[in-house]
C-alpha positions in Angstrom: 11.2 -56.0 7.4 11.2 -53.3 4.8 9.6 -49.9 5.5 8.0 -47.9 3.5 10.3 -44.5 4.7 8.9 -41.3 1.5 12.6 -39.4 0.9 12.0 -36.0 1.6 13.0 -33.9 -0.9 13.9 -30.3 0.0 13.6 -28.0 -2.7 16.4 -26.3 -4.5 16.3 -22.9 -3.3 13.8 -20.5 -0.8 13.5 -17.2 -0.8 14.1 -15.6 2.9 13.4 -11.8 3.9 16.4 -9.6 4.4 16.9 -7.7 7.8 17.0 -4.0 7.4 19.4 -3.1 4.2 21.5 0.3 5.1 20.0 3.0 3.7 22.4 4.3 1.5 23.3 0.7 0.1 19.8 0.4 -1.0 20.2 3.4 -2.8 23.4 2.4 -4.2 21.9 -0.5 -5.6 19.1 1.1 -7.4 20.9 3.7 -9.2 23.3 0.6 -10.6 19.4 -0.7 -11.1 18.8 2.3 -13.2 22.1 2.2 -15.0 22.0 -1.2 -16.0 18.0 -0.7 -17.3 19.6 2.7 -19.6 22.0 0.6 -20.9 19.8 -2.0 -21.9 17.3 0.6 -23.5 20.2 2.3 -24.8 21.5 -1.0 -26.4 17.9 -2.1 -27.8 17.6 1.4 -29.4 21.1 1.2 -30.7 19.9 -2.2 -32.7 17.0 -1.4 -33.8 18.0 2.6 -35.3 21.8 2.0 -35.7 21.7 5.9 -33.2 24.7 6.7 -31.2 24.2 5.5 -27.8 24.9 8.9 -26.7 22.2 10.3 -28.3 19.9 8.2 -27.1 20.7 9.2 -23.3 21.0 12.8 -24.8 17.3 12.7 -26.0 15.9 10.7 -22.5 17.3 14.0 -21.0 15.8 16.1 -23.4 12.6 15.0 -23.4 11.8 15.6 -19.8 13.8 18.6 -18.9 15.0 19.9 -22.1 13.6 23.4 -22.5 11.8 25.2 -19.8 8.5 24.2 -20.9 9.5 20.7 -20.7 10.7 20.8 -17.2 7.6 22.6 -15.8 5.7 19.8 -17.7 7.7 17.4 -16.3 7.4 18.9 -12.5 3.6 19.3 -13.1 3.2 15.6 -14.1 5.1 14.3 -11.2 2.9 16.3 -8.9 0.4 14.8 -10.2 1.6 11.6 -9.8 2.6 12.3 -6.5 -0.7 13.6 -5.5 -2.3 10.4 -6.5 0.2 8.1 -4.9 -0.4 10.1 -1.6 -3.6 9.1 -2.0 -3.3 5.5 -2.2 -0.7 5.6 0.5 -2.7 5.4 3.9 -5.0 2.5 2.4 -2.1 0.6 1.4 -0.5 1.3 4.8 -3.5 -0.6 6.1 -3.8 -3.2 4.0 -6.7 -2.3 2.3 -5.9 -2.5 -1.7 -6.9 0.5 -3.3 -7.3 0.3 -6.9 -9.3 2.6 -7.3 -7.7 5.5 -7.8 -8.3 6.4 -11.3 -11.7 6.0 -10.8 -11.9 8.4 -7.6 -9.7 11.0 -9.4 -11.7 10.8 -13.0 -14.5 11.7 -10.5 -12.9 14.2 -9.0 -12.2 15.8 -12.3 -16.0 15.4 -13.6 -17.1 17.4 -10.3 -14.5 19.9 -10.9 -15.6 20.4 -14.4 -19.5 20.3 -13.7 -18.9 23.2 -11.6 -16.9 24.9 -14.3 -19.4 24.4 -16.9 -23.0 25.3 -14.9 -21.6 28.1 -13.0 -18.5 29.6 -14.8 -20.8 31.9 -16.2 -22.9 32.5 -13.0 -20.7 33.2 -10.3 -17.0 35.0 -9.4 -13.9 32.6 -9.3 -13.1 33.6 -5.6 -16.3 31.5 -5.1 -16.5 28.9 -8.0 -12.9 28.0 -7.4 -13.5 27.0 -3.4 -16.9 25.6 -4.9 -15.0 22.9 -7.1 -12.4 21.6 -4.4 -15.1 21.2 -2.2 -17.4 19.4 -4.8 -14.1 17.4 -6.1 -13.3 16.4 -2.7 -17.0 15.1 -2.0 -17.1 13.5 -5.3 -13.8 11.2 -5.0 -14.6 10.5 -1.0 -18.2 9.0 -1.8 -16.2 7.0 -5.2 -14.1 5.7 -2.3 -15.9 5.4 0.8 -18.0 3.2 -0.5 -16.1 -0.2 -1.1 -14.9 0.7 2.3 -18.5 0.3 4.1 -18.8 -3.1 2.3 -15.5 -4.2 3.2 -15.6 -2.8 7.1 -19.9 -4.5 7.3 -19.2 -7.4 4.8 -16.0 -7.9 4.5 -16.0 -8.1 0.7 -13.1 -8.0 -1.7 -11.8 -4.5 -1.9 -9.3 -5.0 -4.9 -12.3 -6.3 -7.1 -15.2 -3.3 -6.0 -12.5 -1.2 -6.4 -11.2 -1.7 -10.1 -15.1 -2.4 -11.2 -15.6 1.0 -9.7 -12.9 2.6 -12.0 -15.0 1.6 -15.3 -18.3 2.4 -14.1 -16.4 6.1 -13.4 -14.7 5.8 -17.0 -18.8 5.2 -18.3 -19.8 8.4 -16.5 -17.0 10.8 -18.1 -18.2 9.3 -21.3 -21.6 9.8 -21.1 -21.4 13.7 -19.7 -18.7 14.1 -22.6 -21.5 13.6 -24.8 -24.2 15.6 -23.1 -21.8 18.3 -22.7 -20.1 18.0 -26.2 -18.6 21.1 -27.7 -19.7 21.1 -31.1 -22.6 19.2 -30.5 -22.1 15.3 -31.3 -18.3 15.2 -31.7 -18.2 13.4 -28.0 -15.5 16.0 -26.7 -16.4 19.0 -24.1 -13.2 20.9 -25.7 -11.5 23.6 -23.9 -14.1 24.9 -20.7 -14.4 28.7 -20.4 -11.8 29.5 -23.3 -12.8 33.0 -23.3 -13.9 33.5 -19.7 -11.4 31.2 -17.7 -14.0 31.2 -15.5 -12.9 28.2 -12.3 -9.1 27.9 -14.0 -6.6 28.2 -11.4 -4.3 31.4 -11.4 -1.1 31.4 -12.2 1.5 32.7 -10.4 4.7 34.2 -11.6 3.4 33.6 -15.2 3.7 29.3 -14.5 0.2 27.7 -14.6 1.7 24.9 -13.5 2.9 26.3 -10.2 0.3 26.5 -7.9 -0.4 22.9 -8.3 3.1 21.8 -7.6 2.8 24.0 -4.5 -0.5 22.5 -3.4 1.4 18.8 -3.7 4.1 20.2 -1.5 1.8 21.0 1.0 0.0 18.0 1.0 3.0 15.7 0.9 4.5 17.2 3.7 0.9 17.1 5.5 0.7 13.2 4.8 3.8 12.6 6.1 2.8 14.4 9.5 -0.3 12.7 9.9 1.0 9.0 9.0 4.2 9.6 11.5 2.8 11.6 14.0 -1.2 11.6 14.3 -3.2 9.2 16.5 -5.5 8.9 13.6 -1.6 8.0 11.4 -1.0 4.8 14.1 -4.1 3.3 14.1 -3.2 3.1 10.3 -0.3 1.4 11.2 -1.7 -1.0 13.4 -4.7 -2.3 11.6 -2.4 -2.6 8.7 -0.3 -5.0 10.8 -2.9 -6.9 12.3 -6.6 -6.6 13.2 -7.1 -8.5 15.4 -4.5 -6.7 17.5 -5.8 -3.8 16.9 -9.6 -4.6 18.2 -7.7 -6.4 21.0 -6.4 -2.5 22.0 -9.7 -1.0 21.6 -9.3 0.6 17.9 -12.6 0.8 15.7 -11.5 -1.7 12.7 -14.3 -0.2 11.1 -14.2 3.1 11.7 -10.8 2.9 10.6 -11.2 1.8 7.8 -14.1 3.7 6.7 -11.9 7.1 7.4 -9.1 6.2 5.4 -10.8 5.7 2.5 -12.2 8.8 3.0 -8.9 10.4 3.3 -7.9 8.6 0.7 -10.4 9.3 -2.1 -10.8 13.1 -1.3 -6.9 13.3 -1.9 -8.0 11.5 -5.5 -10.9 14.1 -5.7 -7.8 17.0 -5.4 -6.0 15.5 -7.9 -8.8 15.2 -10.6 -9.4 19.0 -9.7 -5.7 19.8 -10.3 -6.0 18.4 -13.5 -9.3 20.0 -14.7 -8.4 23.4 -13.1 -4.7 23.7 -13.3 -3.6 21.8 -16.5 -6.2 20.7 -19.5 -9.3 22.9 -18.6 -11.3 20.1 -19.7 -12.4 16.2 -18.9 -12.2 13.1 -20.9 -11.8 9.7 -20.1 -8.3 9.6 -20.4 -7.8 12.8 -18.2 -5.7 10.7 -15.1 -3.9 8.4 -17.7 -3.0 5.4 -15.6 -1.8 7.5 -12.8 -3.9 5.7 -10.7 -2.4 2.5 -11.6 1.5 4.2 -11.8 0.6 5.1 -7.5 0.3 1.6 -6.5 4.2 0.8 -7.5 5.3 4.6 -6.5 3.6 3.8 -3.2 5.1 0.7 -3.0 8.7 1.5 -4.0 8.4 4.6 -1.8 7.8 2.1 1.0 4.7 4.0 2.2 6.8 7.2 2.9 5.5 10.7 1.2 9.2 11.2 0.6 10.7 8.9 -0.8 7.7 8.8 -2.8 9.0 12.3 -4.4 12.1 10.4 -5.5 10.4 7.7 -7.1 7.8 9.7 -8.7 10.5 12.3 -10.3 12.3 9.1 -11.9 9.3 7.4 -13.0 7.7 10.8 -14.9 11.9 11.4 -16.3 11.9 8.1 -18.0 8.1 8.1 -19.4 9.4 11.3 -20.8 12.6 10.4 -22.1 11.4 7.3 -23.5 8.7 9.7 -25.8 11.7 11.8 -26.7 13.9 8.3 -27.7 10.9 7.2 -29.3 10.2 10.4 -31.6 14.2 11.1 -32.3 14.8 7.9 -33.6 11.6 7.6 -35.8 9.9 4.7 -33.8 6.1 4.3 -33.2 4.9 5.2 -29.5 4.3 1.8 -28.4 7.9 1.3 -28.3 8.2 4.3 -25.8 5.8 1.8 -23.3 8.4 -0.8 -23.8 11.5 1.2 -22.8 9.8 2.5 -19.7 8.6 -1.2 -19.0 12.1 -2.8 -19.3 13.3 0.5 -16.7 10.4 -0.5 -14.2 11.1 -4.2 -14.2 14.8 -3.2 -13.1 13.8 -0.9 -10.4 11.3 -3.7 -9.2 14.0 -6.7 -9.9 16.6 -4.5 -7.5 13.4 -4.0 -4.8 13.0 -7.7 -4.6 17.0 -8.1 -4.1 16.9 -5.4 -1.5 14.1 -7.3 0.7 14.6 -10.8 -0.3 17.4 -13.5 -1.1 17.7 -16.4 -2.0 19.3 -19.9 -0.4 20.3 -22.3 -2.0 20.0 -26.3 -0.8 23.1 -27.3 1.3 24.5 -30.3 -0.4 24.5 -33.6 1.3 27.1 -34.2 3.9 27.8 -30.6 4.0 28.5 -28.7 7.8 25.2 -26.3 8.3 
């Protein structure tokens, strides 16, 4: 009798999770990453301008640290990049997919420069400035807390009330922008408290720049202590690893939850006040440019810790900065600055897969396993 016997056909190859890579392999491997991405940049620019390759890696240098003013620039921006992907951080840590954060922030930043603009005229600095970081912090923990009661009672899709969330902030910048336009009817509030500085943050030893960089310090080293070493920091930890463990041990899912997206979107709120007050003393639309988006992968790549998060944010701002310097130097529009940055983040993401993940192949037939 003949049998109907279906050939099983395994497939080519699966992908199977590493065990722990050595640290200092894994860093070995993405600075070849990093390399290899410059090279290809560097070889892309050289066909398309006819430059000397070593003047292309002469401007990505110059362009972020170049001149003092450059580097401060380029610190500045990766604080603030840093600050946003602290921010992100503990949600991520728990699984709860913040993507929110340029909403939360652009919030932030509209609190912070509604207090600058009602009451810069009104009341002392020692009292406005407090006023604002209390106002920006209340303003980006509301943006955030509340997908996080509809998630914790309804259990509804955080990614999607999250990024919805981000446009209905954008709509609110732009709508105050208008009301608050300076001249009347050309959309932009301009410069806030030119003459007055009233609610700009002070500078220290002549950097404006400086006391925000501090601030980030402080808070990334805060982060760190309360993710590693707080009660509040392993309850993180465990919900993001399984609920129903967690509930089984007697944590409040929910409460959780609802905290740390507190946490998380009055870190947001400090950033969008950091921005306002320490750097462009005004508010538009495009105020956090995508660095709420740019924190998911530094968050990611950073595996969840605040420092390695410094390293990755430092390389990410040195290449966006570069690539505008490669960009203007060799007489090419800014889009192409965008794709020179993209081809350097697909390595570093190409070399993070390799470093978790590889790949088997199928044993041939007849071959020993």
């Amino acid at each position: 009798m003949k049998t109907n016997e279906k050939t099983v056909h395994e497939p080519l190859f699966h992908i199977v999770k590493r065990e722990n890579t050595c640290w200092w392999k894994g860093w070995i491997v993405r600075i070849v990453a990093v390399a290899c991405a410059l090279v290809v940049c560097a070889g892309l620019t050289v066909l398309l301008t006819g430059e000397n390759p070593l003047e292309v890696f002469n401007s990505l240098i110059q362009g972020a640290v170049g001149t003092p003013r450059r580097t401060w620039f380029f610190l500045q921006s990766t604080a603030m990049l840093l600050c946003v992907s602290l921010a992100v951080t503990p949600a991520f840590k728990m699984r709860f997919w913040n993507i929110g954060a340029e909403g939360q922030a652009l919030i932030g930043g509209m609190a912070t420069a509604a207090c600058m603009i009602q009451l810069g005229d009104k009341v002392p600095n020692v009292v406005l400035i407090p006023l604002m970081v209390v106002c920006a912090i209340l303003a980006g923990g509301i943006w955030a807390v509340l997908p996080a009661i509809f998630k914790a009672k309804w259990n509804t899709n955080e990614t999607l009330f999250t990024l919805m969330m981000n446009y209905i902030a954008i709509q609110i910048v732009s709508y105050f922008s208008s009301e608050w336009a300076v001249p009347k009817g050309s959309g932009k509030i301009g410069v806030i408290n030119q003459s007055t500085m009233a609610g700009w943050l002070p500078e220290l030893g002549k950097q404006k720049y400086l006391l925000s960089i501090l601030v980030v310090v402080a808070l990334t080293i805060a982060m760190y202590i309360y993710l590693k070493y707080s009660k509040q920091g392993y309850e993180i930890t465990v919900v993001g690893e399984s609920q129903n463990t967690a509930r089984y041990i007697g944590i409040n899912v929910k409460k959780v939850i609802i905290r740390t997206m507190l946490i998380s979107g009055a870190l947001c709120g400090i950033a969008g006040f950091l921005l306002v007050s320490g750097a462009d003393h005004t508010i538009t639309r495009d105020t956090i440019a995508g660095r709420g988006f740019t924190a998911i992968m530094v968050s990611w790549l950073g595996k969840f810790n605040p420092f390695s998060m410094v390293l990755t944010s430092l390389l990410i701002v040195f290449l966006e900065r570069g690539a505008v310097e490669i960009s203007t130097v060799c007489g090419l529009n800014d889009s192409f600055s965008d794709i020179i940055t993209g081809i350097i983040i697909f390595f570093i993401i190409g070399c993070e897969f390799f470093l978790n993940y590889s790949i088997k192949f199928r044993k041939k037939e007849g071959e020993v396993k």
